[in-house]
C-alpha positions in Angstrom: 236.4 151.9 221.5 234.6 152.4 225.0 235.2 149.4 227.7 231.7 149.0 229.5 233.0 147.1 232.6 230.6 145.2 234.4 231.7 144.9 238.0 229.1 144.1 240.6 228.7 140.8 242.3 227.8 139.6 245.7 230.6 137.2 246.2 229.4 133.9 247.0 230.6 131.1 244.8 234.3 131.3 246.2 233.5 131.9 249.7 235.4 132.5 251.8 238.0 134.0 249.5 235.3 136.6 248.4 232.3 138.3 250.4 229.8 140.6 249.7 232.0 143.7 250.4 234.9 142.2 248.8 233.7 139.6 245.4 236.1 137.6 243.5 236.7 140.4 241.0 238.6 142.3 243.6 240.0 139.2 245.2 244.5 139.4 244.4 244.4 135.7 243.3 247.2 135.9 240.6 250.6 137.6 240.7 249.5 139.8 243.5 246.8 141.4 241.2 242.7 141.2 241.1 240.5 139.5 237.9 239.5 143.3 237.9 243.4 144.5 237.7 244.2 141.8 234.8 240.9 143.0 233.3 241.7 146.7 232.9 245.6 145.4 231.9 244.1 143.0 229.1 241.5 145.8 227.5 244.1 148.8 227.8 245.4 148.3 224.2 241.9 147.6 223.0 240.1 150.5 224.3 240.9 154.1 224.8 238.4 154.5 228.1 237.0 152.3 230.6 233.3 152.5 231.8 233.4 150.9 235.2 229.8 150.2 236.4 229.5 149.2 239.6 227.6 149.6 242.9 228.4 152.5 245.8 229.7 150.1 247.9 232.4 148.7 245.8 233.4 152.0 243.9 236.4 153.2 246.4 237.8 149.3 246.5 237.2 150.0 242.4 238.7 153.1 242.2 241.7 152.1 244.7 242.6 149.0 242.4 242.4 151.2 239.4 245.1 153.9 240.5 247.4 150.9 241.8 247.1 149.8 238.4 247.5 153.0 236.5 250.6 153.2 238.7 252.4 150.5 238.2 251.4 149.4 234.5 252.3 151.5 230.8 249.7 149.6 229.2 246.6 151.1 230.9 243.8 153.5 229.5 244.3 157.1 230.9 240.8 157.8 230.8 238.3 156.0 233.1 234.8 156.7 234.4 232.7 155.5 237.0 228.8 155.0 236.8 227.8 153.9 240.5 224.5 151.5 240.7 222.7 151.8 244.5 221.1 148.6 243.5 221.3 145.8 240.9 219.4 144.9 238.1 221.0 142.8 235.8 223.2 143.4 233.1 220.4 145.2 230.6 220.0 147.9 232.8 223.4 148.1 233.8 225.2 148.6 229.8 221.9 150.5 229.1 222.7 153.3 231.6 226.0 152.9 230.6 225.3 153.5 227.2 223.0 156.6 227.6 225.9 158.4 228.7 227.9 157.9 225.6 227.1 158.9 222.0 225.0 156.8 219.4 228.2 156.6 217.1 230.5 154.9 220.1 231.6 151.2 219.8 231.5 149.7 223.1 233.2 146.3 224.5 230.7 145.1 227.0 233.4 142.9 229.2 232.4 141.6 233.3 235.4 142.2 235.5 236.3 138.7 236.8 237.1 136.6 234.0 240.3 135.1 233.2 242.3 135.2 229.4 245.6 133.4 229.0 245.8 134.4 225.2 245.8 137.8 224.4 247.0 137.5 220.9 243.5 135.7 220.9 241.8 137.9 222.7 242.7 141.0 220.6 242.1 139.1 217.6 238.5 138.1 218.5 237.8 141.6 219.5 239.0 143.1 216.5 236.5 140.9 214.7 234.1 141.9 216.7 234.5 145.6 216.2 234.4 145.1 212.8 231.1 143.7 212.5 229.9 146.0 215.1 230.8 149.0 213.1 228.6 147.8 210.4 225.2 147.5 212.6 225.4 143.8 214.1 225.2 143.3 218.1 228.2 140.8 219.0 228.7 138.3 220.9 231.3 135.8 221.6 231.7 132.4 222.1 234.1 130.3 223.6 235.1 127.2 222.5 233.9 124.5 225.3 236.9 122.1 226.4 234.5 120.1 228.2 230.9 119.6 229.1 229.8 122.1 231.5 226.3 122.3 232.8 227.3 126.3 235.0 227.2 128.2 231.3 224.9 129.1 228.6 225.5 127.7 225.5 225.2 129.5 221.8 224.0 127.4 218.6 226.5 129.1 216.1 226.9 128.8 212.7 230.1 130.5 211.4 229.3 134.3 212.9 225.2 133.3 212.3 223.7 132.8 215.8 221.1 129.9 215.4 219.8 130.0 219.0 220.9 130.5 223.0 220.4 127.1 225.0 219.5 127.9 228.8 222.2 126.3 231.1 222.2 122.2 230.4 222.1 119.4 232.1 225.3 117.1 231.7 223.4 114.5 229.7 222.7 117.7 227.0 226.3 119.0 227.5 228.0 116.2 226.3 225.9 116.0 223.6 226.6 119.6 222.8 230.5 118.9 223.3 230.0 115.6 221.5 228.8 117.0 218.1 231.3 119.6 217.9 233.8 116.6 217.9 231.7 114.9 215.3 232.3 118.5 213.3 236.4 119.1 214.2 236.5 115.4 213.0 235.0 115.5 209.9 232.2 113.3 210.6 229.3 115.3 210.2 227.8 115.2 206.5 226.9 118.9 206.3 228.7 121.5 203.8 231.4 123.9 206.1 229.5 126.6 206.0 226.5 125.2 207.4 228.0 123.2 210.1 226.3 124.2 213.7 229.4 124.5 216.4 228.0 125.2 220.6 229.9 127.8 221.7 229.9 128.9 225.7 228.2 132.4 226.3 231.0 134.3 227.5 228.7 137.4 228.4 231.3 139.6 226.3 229.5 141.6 223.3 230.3 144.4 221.2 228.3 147.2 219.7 227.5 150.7 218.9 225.8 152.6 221.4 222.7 153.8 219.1 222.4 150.4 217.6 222.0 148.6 221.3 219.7 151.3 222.5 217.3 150.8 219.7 217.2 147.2 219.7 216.5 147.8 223.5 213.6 150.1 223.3 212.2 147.8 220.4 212.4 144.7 222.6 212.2 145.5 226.3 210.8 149.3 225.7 210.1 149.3 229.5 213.8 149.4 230.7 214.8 151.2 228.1 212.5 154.3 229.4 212.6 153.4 233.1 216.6 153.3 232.2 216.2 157.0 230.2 214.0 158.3 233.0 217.1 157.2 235.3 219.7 159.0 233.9 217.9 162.5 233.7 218.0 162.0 237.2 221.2 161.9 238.1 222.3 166.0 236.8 226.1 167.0 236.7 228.5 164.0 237.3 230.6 164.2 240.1 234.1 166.1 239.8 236.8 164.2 241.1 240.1 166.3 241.2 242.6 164.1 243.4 242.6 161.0 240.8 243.0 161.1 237.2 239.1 160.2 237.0 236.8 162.4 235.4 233.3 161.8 235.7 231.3 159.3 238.1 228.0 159.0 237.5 225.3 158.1 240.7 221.8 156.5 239.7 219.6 157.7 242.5 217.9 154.7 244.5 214.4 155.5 243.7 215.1 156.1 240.2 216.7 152.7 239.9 214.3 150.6 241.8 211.6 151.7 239.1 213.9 149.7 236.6 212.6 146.4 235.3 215.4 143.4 236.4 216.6 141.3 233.6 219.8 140.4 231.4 221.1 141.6 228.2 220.5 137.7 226.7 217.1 138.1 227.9 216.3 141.8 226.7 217.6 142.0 223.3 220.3 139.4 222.4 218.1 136.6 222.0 215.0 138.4 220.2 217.0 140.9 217.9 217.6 139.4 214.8 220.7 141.4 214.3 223.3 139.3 216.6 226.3 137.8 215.7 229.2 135.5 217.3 232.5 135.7 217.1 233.9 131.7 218.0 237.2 131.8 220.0 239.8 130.1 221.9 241.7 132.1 224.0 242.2 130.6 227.3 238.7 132.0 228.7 237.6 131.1 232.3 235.2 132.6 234.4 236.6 131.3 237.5 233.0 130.8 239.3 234.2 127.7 241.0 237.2 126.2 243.4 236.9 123.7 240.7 237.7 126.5 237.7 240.4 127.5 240.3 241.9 124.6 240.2 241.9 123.6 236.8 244.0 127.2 236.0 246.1 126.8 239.3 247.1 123.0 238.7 250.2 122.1 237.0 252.1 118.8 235.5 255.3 119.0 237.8 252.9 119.1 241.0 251.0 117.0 242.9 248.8 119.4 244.3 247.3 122.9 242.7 248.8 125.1 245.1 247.8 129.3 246.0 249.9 131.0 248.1 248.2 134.5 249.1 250.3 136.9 251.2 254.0 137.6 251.7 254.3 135.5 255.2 251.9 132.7 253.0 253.4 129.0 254.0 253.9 126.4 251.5 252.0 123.6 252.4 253.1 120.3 253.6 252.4 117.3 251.3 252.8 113.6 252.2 251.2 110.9 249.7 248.3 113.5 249.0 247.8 114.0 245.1 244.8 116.4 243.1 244.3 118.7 246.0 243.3 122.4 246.2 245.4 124.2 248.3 245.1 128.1 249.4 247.5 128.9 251.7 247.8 132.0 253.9 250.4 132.2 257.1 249.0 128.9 258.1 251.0 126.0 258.2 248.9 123.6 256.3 249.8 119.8 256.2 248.0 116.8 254.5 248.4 113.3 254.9 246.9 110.5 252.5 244.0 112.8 251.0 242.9 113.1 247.5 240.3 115.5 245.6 239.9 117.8 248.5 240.2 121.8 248.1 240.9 123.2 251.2 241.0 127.4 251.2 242.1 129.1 254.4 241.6 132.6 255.4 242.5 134.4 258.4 238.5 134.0 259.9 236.9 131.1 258.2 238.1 127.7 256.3 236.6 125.3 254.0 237.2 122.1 253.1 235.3 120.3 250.0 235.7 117.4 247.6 236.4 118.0 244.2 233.7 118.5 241.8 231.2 119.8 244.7 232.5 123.6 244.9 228.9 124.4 243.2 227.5 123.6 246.8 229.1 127.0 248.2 226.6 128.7 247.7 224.6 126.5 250.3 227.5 127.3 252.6 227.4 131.3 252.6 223.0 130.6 252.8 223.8 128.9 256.4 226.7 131.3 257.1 224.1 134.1 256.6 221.8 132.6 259.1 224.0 132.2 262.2 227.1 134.3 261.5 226.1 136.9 258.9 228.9 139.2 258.9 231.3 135.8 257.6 229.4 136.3 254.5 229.8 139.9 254.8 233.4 141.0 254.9 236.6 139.5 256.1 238.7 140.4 259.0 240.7 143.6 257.2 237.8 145.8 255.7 238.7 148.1 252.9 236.8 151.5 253.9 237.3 154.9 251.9 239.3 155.9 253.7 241.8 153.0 254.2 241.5 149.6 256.1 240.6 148.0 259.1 241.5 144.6 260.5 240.0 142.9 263.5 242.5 141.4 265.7 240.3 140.5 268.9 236.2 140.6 269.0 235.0 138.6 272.0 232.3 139.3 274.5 232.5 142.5 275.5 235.5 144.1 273.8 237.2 144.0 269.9 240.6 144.8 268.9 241.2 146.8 265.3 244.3 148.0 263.4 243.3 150.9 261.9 244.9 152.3 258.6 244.2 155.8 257.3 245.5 156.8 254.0 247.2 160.4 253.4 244.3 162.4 253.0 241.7 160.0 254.1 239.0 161.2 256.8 236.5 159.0 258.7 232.7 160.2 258.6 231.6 162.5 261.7 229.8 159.7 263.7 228.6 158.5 267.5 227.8 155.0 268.9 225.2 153.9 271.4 226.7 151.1 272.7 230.5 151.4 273.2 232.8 153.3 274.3 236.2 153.6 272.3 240.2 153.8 273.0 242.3 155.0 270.2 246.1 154.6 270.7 248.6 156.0 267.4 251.5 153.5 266.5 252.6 155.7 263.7 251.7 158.8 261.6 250.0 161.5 262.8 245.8 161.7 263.7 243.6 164.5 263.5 241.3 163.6 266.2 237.3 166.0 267.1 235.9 164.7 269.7 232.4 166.7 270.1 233.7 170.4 269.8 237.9 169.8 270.4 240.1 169.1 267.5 243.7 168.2 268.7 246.8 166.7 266.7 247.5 162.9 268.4 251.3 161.6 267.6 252.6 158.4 267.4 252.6 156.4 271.3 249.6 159.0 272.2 246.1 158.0 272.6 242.5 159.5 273.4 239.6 158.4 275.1 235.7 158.9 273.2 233.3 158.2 275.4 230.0 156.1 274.3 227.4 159.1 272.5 230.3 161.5 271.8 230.1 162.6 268.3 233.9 162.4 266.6 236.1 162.0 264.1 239.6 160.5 262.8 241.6 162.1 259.7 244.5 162.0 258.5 246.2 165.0 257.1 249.7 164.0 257.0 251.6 162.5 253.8 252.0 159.2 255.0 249.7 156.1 256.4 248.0 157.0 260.0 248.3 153.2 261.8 246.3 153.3 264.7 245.5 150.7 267.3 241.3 151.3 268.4 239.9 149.0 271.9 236.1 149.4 271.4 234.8 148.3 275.3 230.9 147.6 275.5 228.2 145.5 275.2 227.5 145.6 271.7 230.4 146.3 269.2 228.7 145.4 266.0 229.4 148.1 262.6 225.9 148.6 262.7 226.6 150.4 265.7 227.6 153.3 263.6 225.4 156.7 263.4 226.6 158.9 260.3 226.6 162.6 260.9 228.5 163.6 258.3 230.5 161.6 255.2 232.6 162.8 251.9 232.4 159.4 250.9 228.3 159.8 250.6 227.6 157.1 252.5 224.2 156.7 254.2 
């Protein structure tokens, strides 16, 4: 079986925790790992090679957390392939493209990359079920057994493995009544034989099929994706050889090829028109974290006052006096509360938010004013995972910004100029191979160079160990726009 892993996202609901370059799938929020970490641990046993479909922007931070994770766990798939979107259009296109890749015959797990399962004994066991009926000609789906009302997911009408019907998102009046007549059911209330009792399951956005059985529902019920999606892929030639990584192929869909795709979801495309769907009903621990509130409910537990989420080795536990039901995520801050209740307060090093319980759906509102008077909040954090390694801005006032620059073995900055600033580049350790315009000269650690605003240059690191580098950009304007690509092996614009 084939994991299709969905992992785009634009990283709003758990601002500031996630941004744009850096959504909650990527996000270490557990145990030091990513969602996207425990997702490629929890479908290793499952699948024997993982489909990661995501956009150009997020594919080295991808690809980074994948090797980490190949490294240091015996459980994951050897095999893995990227297929890189330049621009999104919603989950049909994206497991369509996917799919055209593959052969008709493959069984794929359609899975997103920043949900949660705390029962994998479940989890296996639902997905077992759900190959099985896949390998017989049905499209899967699953659905999750709700624990409470919730108004954030889609709900699935279920009867057995019969789908009945998908309800849009509720309101909270038609939520409980959902929740309330599967109670009536688990009691033994309702008057209808077993077999025809109707259960609401939560869409999980999880599904299980063969390829050629997808792709012909597709082209019977959205035809125009399905050939905007096949002209797409003729497009796209060879894939891309990757020898440094155990990676084999990674696929890019051209940006004019995949603006001509129609936008819509897999639900909307096919699931909800084909009359060959199923739904496997399961409990087994499912979030999908889009909330501080979700955050809290899986961080929370009985021996403590507060849910508490320490990120970072130099993270300081927070101070507590008469303060109960509280969100706390903690960085190297001290953070202390006094007499407060129902409040989630999440720190990072550039930005802190402070809510009341139950009202973490009004983010979103948040990062729409962030975007309007400080954009690049919404944007990135303060370290910046690059390619090539990381970045982290220690000073950026009028005039001047601080960065401590991290180049991995290997790693080489594209061939680039500014317009407006001038730049100072001091080595702390490592060794930098340094062009400015036509020189290329070795710099060693307690040496620095000077690159004067226009100059067209380069950093790389050739060495076998991390290049740390300290860089003072002096000007008027220090913005990354500022940035005019020459030349990239990345194949960034």
């Amino acid at each position: 079986m084939i994991n299709i892993l969905l992992s785009g996202g634009s990283g709003t609901r758990l601002w500031p925790l996630s941004r744009t370059k850096l959504p909650k799938q990527f996000v270490r929020l557990f145990d030091n790992q990513s969602l996207f970490q425990k997702t490629l641990d929890r479908n290793a046993p499952l699948c024997h090679t993982t489909l990661v479909v995501t956009n150009s922007e997020q594919y080295f931070l991808a690809l980074d957390q994948l090797e980490e994770q190949r490294s240091v766990s015996t459980r994951h798939t050897q095999h893995s392939k990227f297929l890189l979107e330049p621009v999104g259009r919603n989950t049909a296109p994206a497991i369509a493209l996917a799919c055209m890749t593959l052969d008709d015959d493959d069984i794929v797990f359609v899975t997103t990359s920043d949900h949660l399962v705390k029962d994998q004994s479940a989890y296996e066991n639902a997905v077992n079920k759900a190959k099985n009926l896949a390998e017989q000609g049905y499209l899967v789906t699953f659905g999750i057994q709700p624990t409470h009302p919730e108004t954030g997911f889609g709900y699935i009408e279920a009867s057995g493995n019969d789908v009945k019907s998908f309800k849009e998102k509720p309101d909270l009046a038609t939520a409980q009544i959902y929740l309330e007549q599967n109670n009536d059911r688990h009691s033994g209330l309702d008057p209808e034989s077993e077999a025809d009792k109707t259960t609401y399951l939560w869409n999980s956005g999880m599904f299980c099929f063969k390829v050629g059985t997808f792709l012909t529902e597709l082209q019977k019920y959205s035809p125009e994706i399905h050939q905007a999606c096949s002209d797409a892929i003729k497009t796209t030639g060879h894939c891309e050889e990757r020898s440094d990584v155990a990676i084999s192929q990674t696929i890019r869909i051209p940006f004019d090829a995949m603006q001509q795709i129609p936008e819509d979801s897999i639900d909307y495309a096919v699931m909800e028109k084909s009359d060959k769907v199923k739904v496997i009903p399961c409990d087994m621990g499912w979030s999908d974290l889009g909330s501080f509130d979700a955050l809290y409910d899986e961080t929370k537990t009985n021996e403590q006052p507060n849910a508490v989420l320490l990120r970072g080795q130099n993270a300081q536990q927070p101070i507590s006096i008469d303060s109960q039901n509280n969100l706390i995520v903690a960085r190297d801050r001290q953070i202390a509360l006094i007499d407060v209740h129902g409040l989630m307060i999440v720190d990072t090093s550039d930005a802190i938010l402070i809510s009341q319980k139950g009202s973490s759906q009004k983010v979103k509102n948040v990062v729409a004013e962030i975007k309007k008077c400080k954009p690049e909040l919404a944007e990135i954090h303060r370290i910046a995972h690059r390619p090539w390694g990381t970045y982290e801005v220690l000073v950026d006032t009028e005039g001047y910004k601080v960065k401590r620059i991290v180049v991995k073995p290997n790693g080489r900055l594209s061939l680039q100029k500014h317009y407006h600033r001038n730049e100072h580049w001091i080595v702390v350790s490592g060794t930098a191979k340094v062009t400015v315009d036509s020189e290329t000269k070795l710099l060693r650690p307690n040496e620095s160079t000077y690159i004067k605003m226009g100059q067209i240059h380069r950093l790389e690191n050739d060495g076998k160990i991390d290049l740390v580098m300290i860089e003072v950009q002096v000007g008027e304007y220090t913005g990354e726009d500022d940035i005019v690509r020459i030349e990239d092996i990345y194949s960034r614009n």
